[in-house]
C-alpha positions in Angstrom: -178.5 31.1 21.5 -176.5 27.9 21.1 -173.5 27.4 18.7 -171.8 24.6 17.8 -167.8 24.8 17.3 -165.9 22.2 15.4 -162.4 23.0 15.7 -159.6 23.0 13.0 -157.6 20.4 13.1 -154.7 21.8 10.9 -154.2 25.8 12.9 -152.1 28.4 10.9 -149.3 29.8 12.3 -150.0 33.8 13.1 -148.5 35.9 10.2 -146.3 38.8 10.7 -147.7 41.8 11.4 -145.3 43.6 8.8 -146.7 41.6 6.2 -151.1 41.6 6.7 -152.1 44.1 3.8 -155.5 44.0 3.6 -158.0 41.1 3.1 -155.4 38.1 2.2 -155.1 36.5 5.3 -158.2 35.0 7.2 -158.3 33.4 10.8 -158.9 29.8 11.2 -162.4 29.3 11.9 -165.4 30.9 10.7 -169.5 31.3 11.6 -172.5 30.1 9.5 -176.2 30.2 10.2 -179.0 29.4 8.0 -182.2 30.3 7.5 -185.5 29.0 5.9 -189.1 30.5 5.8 -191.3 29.3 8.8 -188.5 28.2 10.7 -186.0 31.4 11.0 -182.8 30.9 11.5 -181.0 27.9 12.6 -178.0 25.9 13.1 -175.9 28.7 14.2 -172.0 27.4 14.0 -168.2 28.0 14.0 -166.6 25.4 11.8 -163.1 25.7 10.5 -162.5 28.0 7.4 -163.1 26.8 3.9 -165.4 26.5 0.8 -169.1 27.4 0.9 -171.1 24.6 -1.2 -174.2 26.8 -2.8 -177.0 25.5 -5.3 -176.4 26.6 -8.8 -179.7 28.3 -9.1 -179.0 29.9 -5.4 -180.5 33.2 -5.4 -177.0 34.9 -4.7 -175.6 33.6 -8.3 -178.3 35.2 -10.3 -180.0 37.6 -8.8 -177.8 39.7 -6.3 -179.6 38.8 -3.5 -176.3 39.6 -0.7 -175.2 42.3 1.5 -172.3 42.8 3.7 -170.9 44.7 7.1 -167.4 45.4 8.0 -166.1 45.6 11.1 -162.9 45.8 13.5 -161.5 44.5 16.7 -159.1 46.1 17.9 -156.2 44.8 20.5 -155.8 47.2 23.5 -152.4 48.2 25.3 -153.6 46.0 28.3 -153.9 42.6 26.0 -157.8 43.3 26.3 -159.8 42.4 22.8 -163.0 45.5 21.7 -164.9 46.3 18.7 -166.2 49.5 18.0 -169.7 50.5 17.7 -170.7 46.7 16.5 -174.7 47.6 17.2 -174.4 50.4 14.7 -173.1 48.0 12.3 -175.8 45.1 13.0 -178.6 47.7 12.8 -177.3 48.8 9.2 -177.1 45.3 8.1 -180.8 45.2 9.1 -181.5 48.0 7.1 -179.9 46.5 4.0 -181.6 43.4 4.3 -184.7 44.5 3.9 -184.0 46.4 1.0 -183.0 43.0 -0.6 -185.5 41.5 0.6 -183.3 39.4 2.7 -184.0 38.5 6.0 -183.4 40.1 9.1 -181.3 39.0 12.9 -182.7 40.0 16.1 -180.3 42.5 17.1 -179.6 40.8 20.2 -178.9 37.4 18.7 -176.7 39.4 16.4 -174.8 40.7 18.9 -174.0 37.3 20.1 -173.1 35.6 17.4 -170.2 38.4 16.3 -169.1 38.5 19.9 -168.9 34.7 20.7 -167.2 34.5 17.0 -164.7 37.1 17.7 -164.0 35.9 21.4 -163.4 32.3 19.6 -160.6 34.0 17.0 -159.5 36.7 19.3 -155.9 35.0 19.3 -155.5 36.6 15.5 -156.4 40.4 16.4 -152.6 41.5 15.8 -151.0 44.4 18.6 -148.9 46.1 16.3 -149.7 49.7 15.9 -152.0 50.3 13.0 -153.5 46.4 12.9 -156.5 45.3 13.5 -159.0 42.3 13.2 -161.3 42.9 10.2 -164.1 41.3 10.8 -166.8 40.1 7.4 -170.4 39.5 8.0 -172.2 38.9 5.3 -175.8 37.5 4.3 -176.9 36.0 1.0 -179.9 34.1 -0.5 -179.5 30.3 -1.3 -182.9 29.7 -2.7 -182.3 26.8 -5.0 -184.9 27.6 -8.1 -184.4 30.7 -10.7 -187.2 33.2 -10.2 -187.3 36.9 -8.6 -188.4 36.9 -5.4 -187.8 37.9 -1.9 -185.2 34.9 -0.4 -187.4 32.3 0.9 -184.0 30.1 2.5 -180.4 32.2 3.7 -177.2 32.4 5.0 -174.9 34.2 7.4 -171.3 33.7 7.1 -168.9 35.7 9.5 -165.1 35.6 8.2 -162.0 37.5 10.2 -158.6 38.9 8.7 -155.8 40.4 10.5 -155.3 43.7 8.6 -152.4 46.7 8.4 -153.5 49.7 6.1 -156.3 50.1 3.8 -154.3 52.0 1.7 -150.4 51.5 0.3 -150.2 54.9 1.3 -151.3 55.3 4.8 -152.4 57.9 6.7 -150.2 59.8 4.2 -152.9 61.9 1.5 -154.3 60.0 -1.4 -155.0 61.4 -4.8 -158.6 61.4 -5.7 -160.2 61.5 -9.5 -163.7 63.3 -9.6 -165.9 60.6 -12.2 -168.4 62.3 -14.4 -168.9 59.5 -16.6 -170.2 56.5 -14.9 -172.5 56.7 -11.5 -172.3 54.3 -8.1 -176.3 54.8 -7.1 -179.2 56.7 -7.5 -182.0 57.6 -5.1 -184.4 55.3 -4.4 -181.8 52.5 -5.7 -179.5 50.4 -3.3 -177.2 53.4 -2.9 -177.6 52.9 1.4 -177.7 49.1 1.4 -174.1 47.2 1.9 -174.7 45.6 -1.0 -172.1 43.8 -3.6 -173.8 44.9 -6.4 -173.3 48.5 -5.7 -169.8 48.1 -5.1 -169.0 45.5 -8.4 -170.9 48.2 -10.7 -168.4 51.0 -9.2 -165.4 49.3 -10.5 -165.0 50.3 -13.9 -164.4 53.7 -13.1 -162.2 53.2 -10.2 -159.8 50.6 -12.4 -159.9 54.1 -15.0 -158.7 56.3 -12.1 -156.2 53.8 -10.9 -154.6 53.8 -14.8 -154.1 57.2 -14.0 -152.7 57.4 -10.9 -155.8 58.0 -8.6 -156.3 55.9 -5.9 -160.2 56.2 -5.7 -162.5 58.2 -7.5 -165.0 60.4 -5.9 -168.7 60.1 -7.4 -171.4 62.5 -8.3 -175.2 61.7 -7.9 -176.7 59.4 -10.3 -179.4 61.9 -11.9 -178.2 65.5 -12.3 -174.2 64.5 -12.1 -174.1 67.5 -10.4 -173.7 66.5 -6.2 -170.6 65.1 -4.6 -171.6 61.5 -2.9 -169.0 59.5 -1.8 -165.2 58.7 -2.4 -164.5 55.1 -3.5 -166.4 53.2 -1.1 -166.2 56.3 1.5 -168.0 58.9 2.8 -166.2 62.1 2.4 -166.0 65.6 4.1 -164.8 68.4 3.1 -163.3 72.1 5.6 -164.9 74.7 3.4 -163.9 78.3 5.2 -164.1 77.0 8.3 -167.2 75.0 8.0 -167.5 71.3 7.6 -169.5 69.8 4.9 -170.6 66.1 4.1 -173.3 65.4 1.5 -176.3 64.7 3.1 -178.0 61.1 3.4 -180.3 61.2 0.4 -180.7 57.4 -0.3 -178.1 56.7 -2.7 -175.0 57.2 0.2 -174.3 54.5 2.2 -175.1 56.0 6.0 -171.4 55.4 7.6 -170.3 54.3 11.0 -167.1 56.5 10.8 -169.2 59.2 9.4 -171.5 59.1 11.9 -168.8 59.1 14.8 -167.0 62.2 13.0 -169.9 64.3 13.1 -170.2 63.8 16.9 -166.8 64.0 17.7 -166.7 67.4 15.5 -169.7 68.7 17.0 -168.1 67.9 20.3 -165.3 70.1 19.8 -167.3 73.1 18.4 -167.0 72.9 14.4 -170.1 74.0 12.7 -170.8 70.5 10.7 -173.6 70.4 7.5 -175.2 67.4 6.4 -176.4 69.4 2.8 -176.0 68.6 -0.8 -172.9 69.9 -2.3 -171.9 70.7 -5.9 -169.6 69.9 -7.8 -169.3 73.4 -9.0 -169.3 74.7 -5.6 -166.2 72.3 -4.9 -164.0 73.5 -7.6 -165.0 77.2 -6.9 -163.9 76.2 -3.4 -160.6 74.4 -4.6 -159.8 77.3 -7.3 -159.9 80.2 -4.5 -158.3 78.3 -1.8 -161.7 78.2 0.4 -161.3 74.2 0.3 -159.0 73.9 3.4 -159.4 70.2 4.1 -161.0 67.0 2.8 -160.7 63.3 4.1 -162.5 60.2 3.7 -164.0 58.3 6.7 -164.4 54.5 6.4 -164.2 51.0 8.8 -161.4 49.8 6.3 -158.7 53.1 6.2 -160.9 55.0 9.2 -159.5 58.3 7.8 -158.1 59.2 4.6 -156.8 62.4 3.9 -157.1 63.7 0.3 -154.0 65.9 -1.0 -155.4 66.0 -4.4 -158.3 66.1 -6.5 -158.8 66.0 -10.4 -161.7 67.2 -12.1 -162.5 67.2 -16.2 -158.4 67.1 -16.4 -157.4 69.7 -13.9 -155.8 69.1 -10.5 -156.0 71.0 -7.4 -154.0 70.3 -4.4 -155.6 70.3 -1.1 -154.3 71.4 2.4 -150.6 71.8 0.2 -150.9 68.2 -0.1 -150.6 67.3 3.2 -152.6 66.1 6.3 -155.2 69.1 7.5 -155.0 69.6 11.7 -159.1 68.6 11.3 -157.8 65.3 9.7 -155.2 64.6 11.9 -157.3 65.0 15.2 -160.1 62.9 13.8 -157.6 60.0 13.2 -155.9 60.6 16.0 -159.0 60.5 18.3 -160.9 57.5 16.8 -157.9 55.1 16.7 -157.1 56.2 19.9 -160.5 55.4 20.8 -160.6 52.0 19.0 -157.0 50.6 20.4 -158.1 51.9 24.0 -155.1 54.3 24.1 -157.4 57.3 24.5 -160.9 58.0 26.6 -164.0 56.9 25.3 -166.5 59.4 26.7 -169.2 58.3 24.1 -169.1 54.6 25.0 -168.1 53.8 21.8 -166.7 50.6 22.1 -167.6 47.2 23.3 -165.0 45.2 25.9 -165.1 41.5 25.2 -164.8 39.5 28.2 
């Protein structure tokens, strides 16, 4: 595939690593690629970061027609530059176009692009323990006529940020609210597309838990209000005597990377794991006789996030003594070791850029 670069012509200086939060700081360049019906996609490019000119009838503004990916690459202790399962993440983004009706990259092309894009900005992935390169792709509709229909004309936009922690907090345990008023997805809806519209309808409730000093909330299913889903925009796990358990992928749970690579690393090292559906009721029976050992959530953005406290109709229980569970602890441990090259890779997780 051929792409063009253009090159900036006014470079930022590199930011200090102490100082990258999350999401504030992009590199210097970024990729676009469009698409139009009969043609495919075309004009694949790296130009220098800006504005995005759109249609005011584009298909994005009015009718939700976008999904993302995230992804990180990660800077090794021998100056080396990898990304972590990027094939998973193109294959997902696949998956979420078509329940857009958006459409879809060859994966190999796909695999091109984000490399060549990364190689191009490599120079911002920070070293600093903890940092990374977050990497955007995401894919809209720019049809320029109002009407419902599948995207006739597209866009692919990669964007990069040096990043530090997801989370103020950490690695340290987070305190989680339990929502039973408002729901993320339901099955048969968007619930396992990477889509923005899932994410802008989930707000409400986490700006409510946030007034109260939650840092996510963690979401029951859609019809009954009765099964644990995700946490924030999470999957979640919980060490229930012994056993882990992560609600199963029903439709309405976005089918995480992370989730997926804890399930094999868990199964590697002998821990019964279930994929099942899992009550509420069952949780706070758990968390009320001390059966609830653990409970983390897995994600690109924080990778693992232990949970030291949940809240539910009012009444908190602390988990693991609010503290970071051994289970926890080795699964961060092993996939950032993993990711920063400090550790063995014996799944062939992660992908060396030359």
């Amino acid at each position: 595939m051929r792409i063009s670069i253009t090159e900036t012509t006014h470079p930022s200086p590199k930011p200090d690593s102490s100082q990258l939060g999350f999401g504030r700081i992009f590199t210097d360049h970024m990729f676009l690629m469009d698409y139009t019906a009969g043609a495919g996609w075309h004009e694949a490019r790296i130009v220098p970061f800006g504005p995005l000119t759109l249609h005011p009838a584009a298909t994005v503004l009015h009718y939700g027609a976008e999904i993302f990916e995230g992804l990180k690459a990660y800077r090794r202790p021998d100056g080396a530059v990898q990304l972590f399962r990027p094939v998973e993440n193109i294959r997902r983004l696949n998956r979420s176009a078509e329940r857009l009706c958006l459409p879809r990259i060859d994966e190999t092309d796909a695999l091109e692009i984000l490399t060549a894009f990364v190689r191009h900005e490599q120079d911002w992935t920070p070293s600093a323990p903890g940092t990374s390169l977050y990497i955007r792709p995401f894919l809209f509709g720019t049809d320029e006529t109002l009407g419902v229909h599948a995207a006739k004309s597209a866009m692919l936009v990669i964007i990069a940020s040096p990043v530090g922690s997801y989370y103020k907090e950490g690695i340290n345990p987070v305190k989680i609210m339990i929502e039973d008023q408002d729901v993320r997805a339901v099955r048969g809806g968007t619930g396992y597309a990477k889509c923005g519209g899932n994410y802008a309808a989930s707000t409400r409730a986490s700006e409510r838990a946030e007034q109260q000093g939650y840092s996510q909330v963690l979401w029951l299913d859609g019809v009954e209000r009765r099964y644990i889903e995700e946490v924030g925009a999470m999957n979640v796990m919980f060490k229930i005597d012994g056993e882990i358990v992560t609600p199963a992928l029903t439709g309405s749970i976005l089918p995480g990377i992370t989730r997926m690579s804890c399930i094999e690393l868990l199964k590697k090292e002998g821990y019964p794991v279930s994929e099942r559906l899992l009550s509420v009721d069952e949780l706070a029976q758990a968390l009320e006789s001390g059966r609830l050992e653990e409970a983390w959530g897995c994600g690109t953005a924080a990778v693992i996030s232990p949970i030291g406290e949940l809240c539910y109709q009012g009444i908190k229980y602390p988990v693991s003594g609010g503290a970071i569970g051994p289970v926890t602890q080795y699964l961060y441990d092993t996939l950032t070791g993993i990711q920063w090259g400090t550790k063995p890779d014996p799944f062939h997780w992660t992908y060396l850029l030359d």
